[in-house]
PASEBA-1860 file (N, C-alpha, C; in nm, 3 decimals):
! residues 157
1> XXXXXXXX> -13.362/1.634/6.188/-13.317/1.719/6.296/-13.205/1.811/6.246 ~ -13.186/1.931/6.297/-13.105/2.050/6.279/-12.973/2.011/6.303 ~ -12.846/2.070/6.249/-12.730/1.983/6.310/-12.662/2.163/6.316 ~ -12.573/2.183/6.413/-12.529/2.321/6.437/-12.356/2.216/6.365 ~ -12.302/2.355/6.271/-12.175/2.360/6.275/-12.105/2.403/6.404 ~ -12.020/2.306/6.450/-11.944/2.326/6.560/-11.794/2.337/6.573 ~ -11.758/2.343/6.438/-11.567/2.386/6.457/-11.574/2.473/6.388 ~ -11.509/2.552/6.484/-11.453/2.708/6.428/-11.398/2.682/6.278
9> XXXXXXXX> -11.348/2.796/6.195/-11.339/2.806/6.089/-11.150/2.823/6.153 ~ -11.065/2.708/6.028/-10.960/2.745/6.071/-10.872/2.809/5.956 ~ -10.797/2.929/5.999/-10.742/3.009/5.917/-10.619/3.151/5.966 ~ -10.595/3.191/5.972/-10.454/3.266/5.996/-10.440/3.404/5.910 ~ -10.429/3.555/6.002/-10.458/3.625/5.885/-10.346/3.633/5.765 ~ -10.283/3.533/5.687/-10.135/3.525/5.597/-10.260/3.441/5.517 ~ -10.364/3.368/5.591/-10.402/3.290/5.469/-10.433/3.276/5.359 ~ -10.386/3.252/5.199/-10.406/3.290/5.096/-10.526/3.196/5.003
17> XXXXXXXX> -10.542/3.104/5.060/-10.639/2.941/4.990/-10.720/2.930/5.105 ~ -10.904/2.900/5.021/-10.958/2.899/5.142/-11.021/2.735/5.065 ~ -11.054/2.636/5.151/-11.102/2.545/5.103/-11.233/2.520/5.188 ~ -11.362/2.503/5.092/-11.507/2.523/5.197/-11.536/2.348/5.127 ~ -11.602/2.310/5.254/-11.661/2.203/5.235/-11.813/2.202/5.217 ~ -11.890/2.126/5.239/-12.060/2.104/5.265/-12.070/2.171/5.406 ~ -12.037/2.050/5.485/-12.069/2.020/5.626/-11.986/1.915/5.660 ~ -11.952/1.888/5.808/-11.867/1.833/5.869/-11.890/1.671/5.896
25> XXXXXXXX> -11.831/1.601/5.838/-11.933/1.441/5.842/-11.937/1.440/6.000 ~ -11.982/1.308/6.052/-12.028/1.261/6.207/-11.878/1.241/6.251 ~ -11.797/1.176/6.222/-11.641/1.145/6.253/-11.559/1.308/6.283 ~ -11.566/1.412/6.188/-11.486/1.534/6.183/-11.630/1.620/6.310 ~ -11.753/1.616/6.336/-11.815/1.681/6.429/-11.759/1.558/6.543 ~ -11.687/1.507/6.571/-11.710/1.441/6.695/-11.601/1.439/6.691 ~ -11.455/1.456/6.681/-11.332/1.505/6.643/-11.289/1.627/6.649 ~ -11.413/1.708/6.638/-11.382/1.881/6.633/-11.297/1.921/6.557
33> XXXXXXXX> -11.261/1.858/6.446/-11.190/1.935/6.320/-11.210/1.868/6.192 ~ -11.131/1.910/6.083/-11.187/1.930/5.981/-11.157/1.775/5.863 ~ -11.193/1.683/5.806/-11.134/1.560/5.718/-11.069/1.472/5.808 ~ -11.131/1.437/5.917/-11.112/1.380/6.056/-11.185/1.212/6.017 ~ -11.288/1.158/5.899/-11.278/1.024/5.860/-11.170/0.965/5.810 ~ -11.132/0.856/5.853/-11.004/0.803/5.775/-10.976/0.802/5.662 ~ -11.104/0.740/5.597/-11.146/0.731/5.385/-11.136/0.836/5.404 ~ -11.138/0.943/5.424/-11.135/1.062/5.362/-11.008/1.094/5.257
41> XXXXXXXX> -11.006/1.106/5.182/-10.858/1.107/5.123/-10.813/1.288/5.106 ~ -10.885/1.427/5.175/-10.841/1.482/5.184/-10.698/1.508/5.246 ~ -10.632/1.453/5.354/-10.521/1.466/5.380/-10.423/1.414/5.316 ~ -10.431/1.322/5.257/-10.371/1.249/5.178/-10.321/1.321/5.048 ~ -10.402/1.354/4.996/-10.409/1.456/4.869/-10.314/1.594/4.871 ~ -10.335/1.626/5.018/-10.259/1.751/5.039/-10.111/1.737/5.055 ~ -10.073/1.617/5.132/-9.941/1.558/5.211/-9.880/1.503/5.043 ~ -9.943/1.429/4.917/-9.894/1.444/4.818/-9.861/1.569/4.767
49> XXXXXXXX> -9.945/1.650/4.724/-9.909/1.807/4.669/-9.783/1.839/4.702 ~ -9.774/1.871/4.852/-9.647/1.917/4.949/-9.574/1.816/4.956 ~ -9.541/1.712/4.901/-9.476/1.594/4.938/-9.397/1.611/5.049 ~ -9.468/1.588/5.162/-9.465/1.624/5.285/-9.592/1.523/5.420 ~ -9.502/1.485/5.496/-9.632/1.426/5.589/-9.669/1.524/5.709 ~ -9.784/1.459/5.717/-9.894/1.571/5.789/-9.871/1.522/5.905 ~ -9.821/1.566/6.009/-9.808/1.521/6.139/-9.906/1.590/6.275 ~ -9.885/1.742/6.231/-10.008/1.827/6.280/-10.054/1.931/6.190
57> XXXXXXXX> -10.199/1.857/6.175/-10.279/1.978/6.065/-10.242/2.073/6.086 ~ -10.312/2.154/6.192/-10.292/2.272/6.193/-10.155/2.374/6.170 ~ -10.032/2.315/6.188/-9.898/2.352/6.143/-9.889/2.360/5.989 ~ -9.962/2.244/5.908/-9.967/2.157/5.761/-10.021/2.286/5.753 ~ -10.159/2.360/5.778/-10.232/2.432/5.691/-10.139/2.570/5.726 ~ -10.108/2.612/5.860/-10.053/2.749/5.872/-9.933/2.767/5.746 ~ -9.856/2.684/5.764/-9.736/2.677/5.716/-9.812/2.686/5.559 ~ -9.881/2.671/5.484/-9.905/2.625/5.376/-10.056/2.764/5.335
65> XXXXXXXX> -10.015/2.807/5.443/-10.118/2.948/5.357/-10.286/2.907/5.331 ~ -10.367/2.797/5.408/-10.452/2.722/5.379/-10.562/2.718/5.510 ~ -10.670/2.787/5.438/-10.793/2.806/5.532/-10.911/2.705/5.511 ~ -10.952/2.668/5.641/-11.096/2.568/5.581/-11.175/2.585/5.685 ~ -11.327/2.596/5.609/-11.467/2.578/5.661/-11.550/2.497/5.570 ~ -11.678/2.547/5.586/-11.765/2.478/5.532/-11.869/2.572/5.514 ~ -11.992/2.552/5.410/-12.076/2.690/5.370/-12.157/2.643/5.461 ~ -12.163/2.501/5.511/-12.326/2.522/5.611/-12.306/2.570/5.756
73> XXXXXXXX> -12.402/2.666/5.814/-12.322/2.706/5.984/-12.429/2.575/6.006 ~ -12.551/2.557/5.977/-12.619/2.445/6.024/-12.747/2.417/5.882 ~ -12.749/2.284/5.934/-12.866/2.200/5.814/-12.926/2.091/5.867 ~ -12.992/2.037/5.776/-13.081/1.932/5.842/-12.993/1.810/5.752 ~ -12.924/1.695/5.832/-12.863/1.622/5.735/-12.876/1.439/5.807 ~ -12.876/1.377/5.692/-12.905/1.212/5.760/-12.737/1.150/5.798 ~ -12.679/1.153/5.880/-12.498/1.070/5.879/-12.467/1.219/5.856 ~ -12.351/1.123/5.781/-12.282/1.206/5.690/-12.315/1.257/5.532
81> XXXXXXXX> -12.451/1.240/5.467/-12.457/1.220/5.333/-12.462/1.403/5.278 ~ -12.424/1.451/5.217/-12.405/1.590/5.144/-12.574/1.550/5.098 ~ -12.599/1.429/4.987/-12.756/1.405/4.960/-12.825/1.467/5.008 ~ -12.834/1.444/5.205/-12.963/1.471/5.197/-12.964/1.623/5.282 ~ -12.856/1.640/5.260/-12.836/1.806/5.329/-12.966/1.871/5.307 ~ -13.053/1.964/5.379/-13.159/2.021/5.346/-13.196/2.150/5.485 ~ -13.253/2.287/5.458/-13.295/2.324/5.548/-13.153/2.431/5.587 ~ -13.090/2.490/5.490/-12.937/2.526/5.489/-12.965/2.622/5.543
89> XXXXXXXX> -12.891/2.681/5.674/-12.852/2.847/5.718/-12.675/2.864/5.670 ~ -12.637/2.950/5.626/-12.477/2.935/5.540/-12.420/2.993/5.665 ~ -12.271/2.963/5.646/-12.175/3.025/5.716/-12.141/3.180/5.715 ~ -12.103/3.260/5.766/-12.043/3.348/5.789/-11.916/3.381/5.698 ~ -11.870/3.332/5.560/-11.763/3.302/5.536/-11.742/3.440/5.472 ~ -11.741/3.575/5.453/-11.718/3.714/5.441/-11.598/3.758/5.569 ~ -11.648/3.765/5.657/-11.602/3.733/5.754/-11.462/3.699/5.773 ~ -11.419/3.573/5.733/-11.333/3.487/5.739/-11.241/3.581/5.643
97> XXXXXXXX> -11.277/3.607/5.540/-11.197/3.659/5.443/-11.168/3.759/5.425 ~ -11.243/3.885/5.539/-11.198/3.989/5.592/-11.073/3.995/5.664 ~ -11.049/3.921/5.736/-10.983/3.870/5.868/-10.829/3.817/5.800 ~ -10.800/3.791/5.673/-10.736/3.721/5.588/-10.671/3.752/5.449 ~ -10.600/3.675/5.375/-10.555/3.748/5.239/-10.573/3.620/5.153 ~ -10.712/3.610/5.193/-10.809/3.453/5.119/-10.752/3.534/4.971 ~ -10.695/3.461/4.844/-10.742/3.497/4.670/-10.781/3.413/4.588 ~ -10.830/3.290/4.700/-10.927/3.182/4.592/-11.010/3.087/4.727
105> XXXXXXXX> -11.115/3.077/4.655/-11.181/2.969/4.714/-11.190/2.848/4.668 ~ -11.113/2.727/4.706/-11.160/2.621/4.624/-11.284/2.533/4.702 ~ -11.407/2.518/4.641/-11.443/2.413/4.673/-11.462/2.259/4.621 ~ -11.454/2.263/4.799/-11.445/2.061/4.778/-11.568/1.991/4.733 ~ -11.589/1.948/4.569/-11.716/1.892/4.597/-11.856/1.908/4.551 ~ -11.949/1.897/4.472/-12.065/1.944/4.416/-12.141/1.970/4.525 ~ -12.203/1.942/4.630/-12.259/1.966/4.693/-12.189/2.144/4.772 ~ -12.053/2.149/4.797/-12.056/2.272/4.841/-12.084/2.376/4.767
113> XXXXXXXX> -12.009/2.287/4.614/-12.000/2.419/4.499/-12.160/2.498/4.442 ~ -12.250/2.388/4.511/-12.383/2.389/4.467/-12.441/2.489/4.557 ~ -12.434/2.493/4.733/-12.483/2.568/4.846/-12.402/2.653/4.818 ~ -12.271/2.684/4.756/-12.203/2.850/4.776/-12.239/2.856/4.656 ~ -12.269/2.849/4.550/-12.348/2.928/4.441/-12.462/2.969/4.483 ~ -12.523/2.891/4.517/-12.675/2.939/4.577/-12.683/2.986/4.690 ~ -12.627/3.004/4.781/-12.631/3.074/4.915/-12.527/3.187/4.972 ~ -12.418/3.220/4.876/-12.329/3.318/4.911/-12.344/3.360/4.761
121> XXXXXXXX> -12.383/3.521/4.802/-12.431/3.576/4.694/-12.287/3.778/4.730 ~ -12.219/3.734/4.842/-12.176/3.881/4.853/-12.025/3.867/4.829 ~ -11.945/3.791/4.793/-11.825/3.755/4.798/-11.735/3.715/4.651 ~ -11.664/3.820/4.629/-11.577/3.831/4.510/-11.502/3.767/4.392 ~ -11.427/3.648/4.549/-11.316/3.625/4.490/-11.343/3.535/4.406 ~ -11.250/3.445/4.317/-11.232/3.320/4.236/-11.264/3.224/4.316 ~ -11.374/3.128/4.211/-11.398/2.985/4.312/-11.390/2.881/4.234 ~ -11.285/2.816/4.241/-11.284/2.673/4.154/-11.359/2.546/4.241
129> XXXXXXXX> -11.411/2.507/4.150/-11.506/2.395/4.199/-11.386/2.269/4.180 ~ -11.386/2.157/4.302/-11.365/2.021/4.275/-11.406/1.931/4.334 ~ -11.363/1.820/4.274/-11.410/1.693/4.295/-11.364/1.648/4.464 ~ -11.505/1.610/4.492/-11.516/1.577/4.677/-11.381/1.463/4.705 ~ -11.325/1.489/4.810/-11.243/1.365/4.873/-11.326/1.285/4.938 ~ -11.378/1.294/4.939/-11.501/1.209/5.038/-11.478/1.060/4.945 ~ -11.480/0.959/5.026/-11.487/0.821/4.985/-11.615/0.749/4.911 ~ -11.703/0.868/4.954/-11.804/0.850/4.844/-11.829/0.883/4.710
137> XXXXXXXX> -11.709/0.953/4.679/-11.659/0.970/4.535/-11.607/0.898/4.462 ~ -11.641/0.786/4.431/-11.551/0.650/4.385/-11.508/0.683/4.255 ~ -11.566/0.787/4.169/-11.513/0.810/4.078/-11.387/0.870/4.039 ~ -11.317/0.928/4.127/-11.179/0.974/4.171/-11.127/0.909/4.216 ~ -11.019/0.837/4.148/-10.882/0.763/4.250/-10.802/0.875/4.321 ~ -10.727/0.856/4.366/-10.618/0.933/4.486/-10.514/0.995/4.321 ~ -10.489/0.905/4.270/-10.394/1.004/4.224/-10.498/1.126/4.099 ~ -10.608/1.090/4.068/-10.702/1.204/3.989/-10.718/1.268/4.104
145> XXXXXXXX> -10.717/1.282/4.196/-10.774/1.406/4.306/-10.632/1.470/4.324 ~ -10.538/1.430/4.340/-10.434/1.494/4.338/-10.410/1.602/4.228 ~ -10.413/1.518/4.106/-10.417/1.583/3.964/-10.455/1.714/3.938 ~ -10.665/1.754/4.014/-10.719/1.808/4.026/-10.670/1.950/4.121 ~ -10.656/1.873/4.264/-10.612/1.940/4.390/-10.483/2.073/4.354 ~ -10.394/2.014/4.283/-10.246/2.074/4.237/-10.263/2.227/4.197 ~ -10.341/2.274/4.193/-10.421/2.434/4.158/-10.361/2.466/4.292 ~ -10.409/2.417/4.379/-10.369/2.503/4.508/-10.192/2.540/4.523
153> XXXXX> -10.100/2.467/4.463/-9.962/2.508/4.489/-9.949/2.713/4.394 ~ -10.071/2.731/4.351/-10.044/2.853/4.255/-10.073/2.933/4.373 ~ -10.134/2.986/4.477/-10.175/3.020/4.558/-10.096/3.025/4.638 ~ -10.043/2.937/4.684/-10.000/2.924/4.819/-9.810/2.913/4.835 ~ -9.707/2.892/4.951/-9.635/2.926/4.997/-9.559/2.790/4.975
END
């Protein structure tokens, strides 16, 4: 079955870092925002960088020059698995970066880095690929994702 992306893309026009995911697991679509599973160790990762706690995202990302979506607007997907993602219509993410002073895209993740190579074919900027926070990445401890993540302080505020 088809799954529609349903949270807006969040971002601010100062924003300088855009971070795209896959798609939104079942926990962050039923939450209406974005690294909304607990395992998720995206927040975590970030609140290290900034050695800083995250009390309200959306303040965390304004304050911090930091945009996030995801390349799928909708797909055909089983849970949460990036696996079996299939059946991709992409996001709008041109758009976003019109609207903005996006000068890197990082993505989170082989699976995104895989659908925005292959499905966003009109868009300029620099895109560093990384390693998913997703808890299904066991191959990354918290402090290697951090390690990784730390690119974003070049960017941002």
């Amino acid at each position: 079955m088809i799954q529609e992306h349903t949270i807006p893309p969040f971002y601010n026009p100062d924003s300088k870092v855009l971070i795209l995911g896959s798609f939104p697991s079942v926990k962050s679509r039923e939450e209406g925002f974005y690294y909304a599973h607990p395992q998720n160790r995206f927040w975590k990762v970030l609140a290290n960088i900034f050695n800083e706690e995250i009390t309200d995202k959306k303040a965390f990302l304004k304050k911090h020059q930091i945009a996030l979506f995801d390349v799928c607007a909708s797909c055909e997907i089983k849970g949460s698995s990036d696996a079996s993602i299939k059946k991709v219509i992409p996001n709008d993410i041109k758009k976003l970066i019109e609207e903005s002073e996006i000068k890197v895209i990082l993505l989170n993740g082989k699976t995104a880095t895989n659908l925005f190579k292959k499905m966003i074919k009109d868009i300029k900027i620099p895109t560093i690929s990384l390693p998913s926070t997703s808890p299904a990445n066991a191959t990354y401890s918290l402090d290697k994702l951090i390690k990784e993540y730390e690119i974003i302080k070049k960017f941002t505020k």
